[in-house]
N, C-alpha and C positions, 0 to 999 in steps of 0.2 A: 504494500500500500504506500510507505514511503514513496518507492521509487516514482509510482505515477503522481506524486503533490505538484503541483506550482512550483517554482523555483524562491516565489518568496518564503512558501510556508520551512523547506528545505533551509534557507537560512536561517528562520525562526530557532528552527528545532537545532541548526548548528549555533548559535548564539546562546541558547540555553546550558549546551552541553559542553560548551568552554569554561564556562561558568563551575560545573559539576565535575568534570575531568582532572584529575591530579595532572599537574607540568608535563610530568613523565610521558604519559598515556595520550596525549594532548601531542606534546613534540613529536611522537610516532607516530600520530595519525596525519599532522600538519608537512612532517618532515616529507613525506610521500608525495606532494604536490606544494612545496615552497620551500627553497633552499635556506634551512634554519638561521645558516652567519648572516644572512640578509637581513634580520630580522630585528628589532630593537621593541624595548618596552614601550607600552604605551607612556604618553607623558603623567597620562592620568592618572597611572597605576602607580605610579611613585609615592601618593599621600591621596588618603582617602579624604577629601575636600569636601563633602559632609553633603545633604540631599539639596539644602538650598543651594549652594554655590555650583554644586553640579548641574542643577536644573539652569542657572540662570546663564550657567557654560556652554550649556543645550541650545537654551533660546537665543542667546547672542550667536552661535553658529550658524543655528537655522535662519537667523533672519539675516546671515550676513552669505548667507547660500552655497555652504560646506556641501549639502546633501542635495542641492540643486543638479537635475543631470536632466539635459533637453531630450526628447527624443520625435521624431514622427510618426503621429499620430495617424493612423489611416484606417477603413471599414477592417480589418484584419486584424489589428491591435489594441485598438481604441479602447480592449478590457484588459490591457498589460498597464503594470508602472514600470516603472524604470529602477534602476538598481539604486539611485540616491534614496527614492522614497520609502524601497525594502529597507534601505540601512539606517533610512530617520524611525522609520516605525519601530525598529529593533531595539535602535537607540531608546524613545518613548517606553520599552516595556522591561530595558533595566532601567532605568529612573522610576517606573511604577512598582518593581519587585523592591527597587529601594525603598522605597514610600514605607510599602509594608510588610519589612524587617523588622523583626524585634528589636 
């Protein structure tokens, strides 16, 4: 069933399980399609900057159009989003699992 989802709900469920993955288990799956030296931490992941400042990290991105990705739209497409919008939504639903954390 996986295999036939959308390609956003696919990242959904890969954005979840970064989150759940120990480094380990995670570098092995990732190493396999992204050359790990390449790689650097998020800046983010450096200090947990707490939900407001994260969210408002969120909203000044969004409104300065990080997740902005044009595409063309035609009778064939017109029920796809584009990949910035998959990765704002993804965005939106850790700041919501942040929200509510114990």
């Amino acid at each position: 069933m996986l295999r036939k989802l959308g390609h956003e709900y696919v990242f959904y469920i890969l954005d979840d399980a970064i989150e759940l993955l120990p480094g380990a288990k995670l570098k092995k799956i990732v190493g396999q399609y992204i050359p790990l030296e390449r790689l650097a931490p998020d800046e983010d992941s450096q200090a947990s900057p707490g939900l407001l400042l994260a969210g408002t990290a969120f909203d000044t991105a969004s409104r300065a159009g990080k997740y902005f990705e044009s595409f063309r739209v035609n009778s064939q497409n017109y029920t796809k989003q584009s990949m910035g919008t998959t990765a704002w939504i993804a965005e939106c639903r850790v700041l919501r699992r942040s929200s509510s954390a114990p």
